[in-house]
C-alpha positions in Angstrom: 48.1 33.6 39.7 48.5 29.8 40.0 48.9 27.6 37.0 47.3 24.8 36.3 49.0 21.8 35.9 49.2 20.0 32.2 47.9 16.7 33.2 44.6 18.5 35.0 44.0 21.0 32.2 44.5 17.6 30.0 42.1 16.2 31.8 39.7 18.6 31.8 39.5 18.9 28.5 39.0 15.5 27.7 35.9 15.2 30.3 34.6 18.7 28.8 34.7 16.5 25.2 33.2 13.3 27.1 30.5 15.3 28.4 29.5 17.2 25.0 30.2 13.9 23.0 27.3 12.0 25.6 25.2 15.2 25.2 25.1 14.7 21.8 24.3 11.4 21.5 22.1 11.3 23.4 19.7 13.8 21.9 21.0 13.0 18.6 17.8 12.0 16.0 19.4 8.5 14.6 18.7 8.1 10.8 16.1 5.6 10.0 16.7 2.7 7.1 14.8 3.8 4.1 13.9 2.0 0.9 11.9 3.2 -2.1 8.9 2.0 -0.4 9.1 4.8 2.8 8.3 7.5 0.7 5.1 9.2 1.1 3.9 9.3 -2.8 1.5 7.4 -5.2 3.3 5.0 -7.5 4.8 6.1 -10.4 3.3 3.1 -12.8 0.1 3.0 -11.4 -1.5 0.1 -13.4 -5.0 0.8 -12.6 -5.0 3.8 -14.4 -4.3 1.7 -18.0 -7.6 0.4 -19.2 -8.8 -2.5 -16.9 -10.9 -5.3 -19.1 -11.7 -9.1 -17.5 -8.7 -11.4 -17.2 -8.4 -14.0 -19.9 -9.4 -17.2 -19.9 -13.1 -19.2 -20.1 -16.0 -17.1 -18.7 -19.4 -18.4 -17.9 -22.0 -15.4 -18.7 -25.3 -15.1 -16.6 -27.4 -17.5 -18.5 -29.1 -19.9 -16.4 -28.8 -18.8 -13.2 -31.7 -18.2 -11.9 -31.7 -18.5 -8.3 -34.3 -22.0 -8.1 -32.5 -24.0 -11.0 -31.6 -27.4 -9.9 -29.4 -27.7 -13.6 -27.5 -24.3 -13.0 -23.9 -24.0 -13.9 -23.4 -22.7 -10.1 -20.2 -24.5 -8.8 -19.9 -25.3 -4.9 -19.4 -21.8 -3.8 -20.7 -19.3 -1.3 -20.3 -15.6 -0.4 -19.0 -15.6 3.3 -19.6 -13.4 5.9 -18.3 -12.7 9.7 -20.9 -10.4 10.7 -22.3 -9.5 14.1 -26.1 -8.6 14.6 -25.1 -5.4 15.4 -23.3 -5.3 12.3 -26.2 -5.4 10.3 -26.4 -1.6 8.5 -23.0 -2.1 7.3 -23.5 -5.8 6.2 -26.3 -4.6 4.4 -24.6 -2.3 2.7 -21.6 -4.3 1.5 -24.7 -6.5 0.4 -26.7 -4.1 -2.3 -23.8 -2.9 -3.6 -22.4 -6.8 -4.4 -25.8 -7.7 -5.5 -26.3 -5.2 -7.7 -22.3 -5.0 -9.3 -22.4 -9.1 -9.9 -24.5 -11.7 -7.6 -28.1 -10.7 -9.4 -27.1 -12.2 -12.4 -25.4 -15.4 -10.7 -27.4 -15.9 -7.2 -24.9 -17.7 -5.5 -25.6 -18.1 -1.9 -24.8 -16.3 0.7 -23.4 -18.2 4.8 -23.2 -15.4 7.6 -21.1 -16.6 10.3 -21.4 -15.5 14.0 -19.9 -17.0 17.3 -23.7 -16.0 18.8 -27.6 -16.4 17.2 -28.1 -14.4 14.1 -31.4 -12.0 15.5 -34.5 -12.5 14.0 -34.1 -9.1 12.2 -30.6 -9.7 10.9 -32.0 -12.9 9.0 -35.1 -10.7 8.0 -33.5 -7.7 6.2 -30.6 -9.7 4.9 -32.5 -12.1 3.2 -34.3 -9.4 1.8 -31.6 -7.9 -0.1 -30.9 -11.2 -2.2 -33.0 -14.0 -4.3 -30.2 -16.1 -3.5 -30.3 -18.6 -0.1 -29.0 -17.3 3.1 -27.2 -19.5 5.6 -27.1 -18.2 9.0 -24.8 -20.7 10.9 -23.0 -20.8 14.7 -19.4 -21.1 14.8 -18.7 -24.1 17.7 -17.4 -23.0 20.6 -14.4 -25.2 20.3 -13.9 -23.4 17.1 -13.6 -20.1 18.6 -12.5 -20.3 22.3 -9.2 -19.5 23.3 -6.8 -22.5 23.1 -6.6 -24.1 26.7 -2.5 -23.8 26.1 -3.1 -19.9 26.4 -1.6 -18.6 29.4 -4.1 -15.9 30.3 -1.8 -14.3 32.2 1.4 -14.0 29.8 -2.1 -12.5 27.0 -2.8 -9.5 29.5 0.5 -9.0 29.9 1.1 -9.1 26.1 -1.8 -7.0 25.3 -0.8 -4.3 27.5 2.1 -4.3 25.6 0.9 -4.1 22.0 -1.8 -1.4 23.8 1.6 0.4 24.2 3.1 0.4 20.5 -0.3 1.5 19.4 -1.5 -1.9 17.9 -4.9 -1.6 17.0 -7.1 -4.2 18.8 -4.3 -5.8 20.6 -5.9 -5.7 23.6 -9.5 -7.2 22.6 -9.3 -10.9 23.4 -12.6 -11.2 20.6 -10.5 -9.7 18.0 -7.8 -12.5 18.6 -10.4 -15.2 18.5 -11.5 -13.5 15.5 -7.8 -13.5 13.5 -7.7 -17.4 14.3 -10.9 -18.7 13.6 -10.3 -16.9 9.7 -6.6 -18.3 9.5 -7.6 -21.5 10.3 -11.0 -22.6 11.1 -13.7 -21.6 9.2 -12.7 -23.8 6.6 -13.5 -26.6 9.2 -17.6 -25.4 10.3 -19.8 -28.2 9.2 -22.1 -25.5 6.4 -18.8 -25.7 4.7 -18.1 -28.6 4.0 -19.3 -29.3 0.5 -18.1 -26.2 -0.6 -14.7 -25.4 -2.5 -15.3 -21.9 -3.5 -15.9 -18.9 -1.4 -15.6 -14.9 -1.4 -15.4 -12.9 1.6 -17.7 -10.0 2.1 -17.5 -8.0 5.4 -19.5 -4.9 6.5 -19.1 -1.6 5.2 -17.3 -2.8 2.2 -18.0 -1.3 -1.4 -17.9 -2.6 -4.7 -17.8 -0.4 -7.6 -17.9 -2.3 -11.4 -20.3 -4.6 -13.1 -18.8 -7.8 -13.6 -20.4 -10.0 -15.9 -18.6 -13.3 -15.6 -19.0 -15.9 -13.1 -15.8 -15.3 -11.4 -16.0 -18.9 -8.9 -15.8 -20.9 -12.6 -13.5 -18.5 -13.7 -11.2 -19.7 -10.8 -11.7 -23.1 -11.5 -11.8 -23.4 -15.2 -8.6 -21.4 -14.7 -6.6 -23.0 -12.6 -7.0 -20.2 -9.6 -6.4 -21.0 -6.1 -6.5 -17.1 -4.3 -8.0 -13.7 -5.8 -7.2 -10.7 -4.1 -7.6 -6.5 -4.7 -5.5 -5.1 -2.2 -1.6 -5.7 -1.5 -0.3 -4.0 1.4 2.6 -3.9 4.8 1.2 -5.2 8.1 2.8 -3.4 11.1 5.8 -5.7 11.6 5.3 -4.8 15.7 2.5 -6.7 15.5 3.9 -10.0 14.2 7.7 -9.9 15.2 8.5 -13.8 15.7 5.2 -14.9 13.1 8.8 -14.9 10.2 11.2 -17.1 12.8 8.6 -19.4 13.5 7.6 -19.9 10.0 11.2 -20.8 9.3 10.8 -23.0 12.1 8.5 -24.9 10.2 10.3 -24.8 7.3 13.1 -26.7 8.4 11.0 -29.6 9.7 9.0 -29.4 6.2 11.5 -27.9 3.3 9.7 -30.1 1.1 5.9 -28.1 1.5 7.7 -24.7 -0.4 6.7 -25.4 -4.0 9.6 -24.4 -6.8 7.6 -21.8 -8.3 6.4 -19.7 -4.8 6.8 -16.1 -4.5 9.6 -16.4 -1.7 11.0 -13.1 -3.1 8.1 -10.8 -2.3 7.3 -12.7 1.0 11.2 -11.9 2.4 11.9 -8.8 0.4 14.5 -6.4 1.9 14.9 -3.6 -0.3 11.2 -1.6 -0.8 10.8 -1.2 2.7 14.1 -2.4 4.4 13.1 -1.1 8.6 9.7 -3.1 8.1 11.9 -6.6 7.0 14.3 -6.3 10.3 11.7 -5.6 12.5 9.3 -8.4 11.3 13.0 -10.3 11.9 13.1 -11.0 8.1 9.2 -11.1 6.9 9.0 -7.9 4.3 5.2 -8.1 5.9 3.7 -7.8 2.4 0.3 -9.2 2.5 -3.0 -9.6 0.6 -5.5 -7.7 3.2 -8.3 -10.2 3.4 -11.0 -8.2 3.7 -11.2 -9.5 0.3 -10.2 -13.0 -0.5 -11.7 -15.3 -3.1 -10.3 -18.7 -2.8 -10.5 -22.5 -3.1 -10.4 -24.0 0.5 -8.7 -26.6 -0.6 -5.6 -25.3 -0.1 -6.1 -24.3 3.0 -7.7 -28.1 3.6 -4.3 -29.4 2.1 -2.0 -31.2 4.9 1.3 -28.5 4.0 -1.2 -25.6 5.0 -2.8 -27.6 8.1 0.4 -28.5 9.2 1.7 -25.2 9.2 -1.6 -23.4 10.7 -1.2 -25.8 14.0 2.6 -25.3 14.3 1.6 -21.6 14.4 -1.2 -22.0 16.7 0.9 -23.8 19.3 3.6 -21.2 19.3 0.5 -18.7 20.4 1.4 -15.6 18.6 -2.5 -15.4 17.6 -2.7 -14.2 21.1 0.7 -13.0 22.5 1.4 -11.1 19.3 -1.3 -10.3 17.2 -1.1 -12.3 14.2 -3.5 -11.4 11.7 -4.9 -14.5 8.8 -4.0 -11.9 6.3 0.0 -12.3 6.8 -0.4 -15.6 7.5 -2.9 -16.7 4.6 -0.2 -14.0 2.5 3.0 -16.3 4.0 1.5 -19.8 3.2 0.1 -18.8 0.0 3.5 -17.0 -1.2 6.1 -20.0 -0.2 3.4 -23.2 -0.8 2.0 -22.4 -4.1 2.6 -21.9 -7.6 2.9 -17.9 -7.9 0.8 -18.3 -11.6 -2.3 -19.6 -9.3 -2.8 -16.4 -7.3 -5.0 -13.5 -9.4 -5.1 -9.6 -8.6 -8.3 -8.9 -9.9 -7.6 -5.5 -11.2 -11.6 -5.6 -12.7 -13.2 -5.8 -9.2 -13.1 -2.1 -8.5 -13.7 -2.3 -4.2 -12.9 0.0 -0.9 -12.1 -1.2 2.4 -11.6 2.4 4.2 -9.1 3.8 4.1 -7.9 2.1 0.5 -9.0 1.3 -3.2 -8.5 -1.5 -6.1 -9.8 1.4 -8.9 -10.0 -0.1 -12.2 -10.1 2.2 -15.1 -13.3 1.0 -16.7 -16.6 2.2 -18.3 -18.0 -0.5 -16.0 -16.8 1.5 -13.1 -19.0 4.2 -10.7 -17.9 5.7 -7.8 -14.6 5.3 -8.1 -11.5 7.4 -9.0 -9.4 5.2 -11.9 -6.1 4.7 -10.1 -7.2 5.8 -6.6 -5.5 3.8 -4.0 -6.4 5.6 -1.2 -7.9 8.8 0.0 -6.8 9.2 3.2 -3.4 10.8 4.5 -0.3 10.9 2.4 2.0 8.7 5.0 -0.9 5.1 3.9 1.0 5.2 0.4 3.5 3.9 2.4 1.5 0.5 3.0 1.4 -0.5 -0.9 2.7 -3.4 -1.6 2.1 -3.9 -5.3 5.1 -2.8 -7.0 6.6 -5.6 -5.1 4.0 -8.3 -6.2 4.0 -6.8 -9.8 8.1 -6.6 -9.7 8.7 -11.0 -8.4 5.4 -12.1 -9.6 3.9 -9.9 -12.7 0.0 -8.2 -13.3 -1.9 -11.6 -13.5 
């Protein structure tokens, strides 16, 4: 019987160990980069479930607010809503259950906003859920259009690409209008612009505790520019060069970051470190804006204007699908003082599929603590042990 020769059966051996080697990495599951943040549990210091009372500082009580005094202690505010006629069940919803938890005692107004005619029913049965005025107002077409620098060709092509990593409303041009106009327009519509204040309702929202202060002079008397519930991670496939740009912008403005921002929780690495190097160093923590009360002049001021047209020019409200929560989330956390942004803990409120639950007698409806009720992998998305860990409870 013939013998192989050495160098062949060497040979051999070392393509038999190439082979399995290739086999192996190939099929091969590679481990993913995981922080404390990945896993799939409620947090372990829930705050919400310590007794929740008002925040500190001076509170204006419901005297004298009746909805036709001329001498009310009513600041320039407004409740604000993006709302569709065909929207209108939901709208009214979000509606009884704001006017009966705090806006009948205070009767500030309400401004719908829609890119078409409010119906004649929509004005009809919304009125009637309020004593308070209702504005009904257009949003200009110039306001809402697609930017004439969009190439429509490099959007289909970009849609049917977010379509592909499962990006929810990537490929709905309306939805992209819809993500500008909030991150930087609606602030500019004419019914706005003698007001400083405003809170931001949407359909099919709930709100769950009596509040009995008048929470648009409670940001004011207080120093407050932004008020949020909910603090959560965007999909960073969704926004992957909204962080490089912003840097970008911070080279040609270093002097807009104020020395007392919340850089830390805007960049963090460590809760969630796979989100971080996919948003190309963006942690993607953000206040979801569903719920936003806020003093426009901030975003009126010339370091958030500036930055909101740098980003609109780069065009990642339409190749990518930025969203005006990250990017309200981003200039908020590097151009303002960190002590000037409130998580109202005492505003118990649902946005399907999660929860700001306050643990208050105040409360109904609401689980003290809840965050979300939905599947165990959307603990995942809670960003509020970051915000409580570089900023504090306020």
């Amino acid at each position: 019987m013939a013998t192989i020769p050495k160098p062949l059966r060497a040979l051999a051996i070392v393509s038999a160990f190439l082979f399995f080697f290739l086999v192996f990495q190939m099929f091969r599951v590679t481990p993913s980069i995981q922080g404390p943040g990945d896993l799939e549990k409620e947090w372990s210091k829930e705050p919400m479930l310590e007794e929740t009372d008002e925040p500190p500082g001076i509170k204006w009580r419901s005297d004298g607010y009746e909805p036709n005094n001329p001498n009310s202690p009513r600041i320039n505010a407004t409740l604000l809503a993006l709302v569709r006629n065909e929207e209108l069940d939901g709208m009214i919803s979000a509606m009884q259950d704001l006017e009966r938890t705090w806006n009948h005692k205070f009767n500030y107004p309400w401004t719908f906003f829609n890119d078409e005619e409010f119906s004649p029913d929509f004005i009809r049965l919304t009125q009637m859920e309020t004593k308070a005025k209702c504005n009904y107002e257009v949003i200009p077409k110039e306001h809402w259009a697609v930017p004439h620098w969009i190439n429509s060709d490099l959007f289909d092509e970009s849609a049917r690409i977010l379509e592909e990593q499962d990006i929810q409303y990537g490929p709905m041009v309306s939805y992209h209008q819809m993500c500008r106009w909030n991150s930087g327009m609606f602030y500019k519509h004419p019914a706005l612009k003698e007001i400083r204040y405003y809170w931001r309702v949407e359909p099919k929202v709930h709100f769950f505790c009596d509040v009995d202060y008048d929470i648009f002079r409670w940001m004011q008397d207080n120093n407050k520019t932004y008020g949020f519930t909910i603090n959560l991670y965007d999909a960073p496939q969704s926004i992957p060069s909204l962080w490089p740009e912003t840097q970008k912008f911070l080279a040609a403005h270093p002097e807009y970051e104020h020395p007392n921002n919340a850089r830390e929780w805007v960049v963090d690495s460590a809760r969630r470190p796979e989100n971080n190097i996919k948003a190309n160093g963006f942690s993607t923590c953000h206040f979801w804006s569903n719920f936003e009360i806020a003093d426009m002049e901030f975003w009126r001021s010339k370091p958030y204007e500036d930055y909101f047209e740098h980003l609109d020019r780069a065009g990642g409200f339409f190749y990518e699908r930025w969203g005006d929560a990250p990017v309200h989330s981003i200039a908020l956390g590097l151009f303002e003082d960190k002590s000037k942004i409130h998580w109202f803990r005492d505003i118990g409120y649902q946005h399907i599929p999660y929860f700001n639950c306050p643990n208050s007698d105040k409360c109904k409806g609401c689980v003290k603590g809840r965050f979300t009720d939905g599947e165990r992998f959307l603990f995942k998305e809670d960003c509020r042990p970051n915000w409580v860990k570089y900023v504090g409870m306020d």
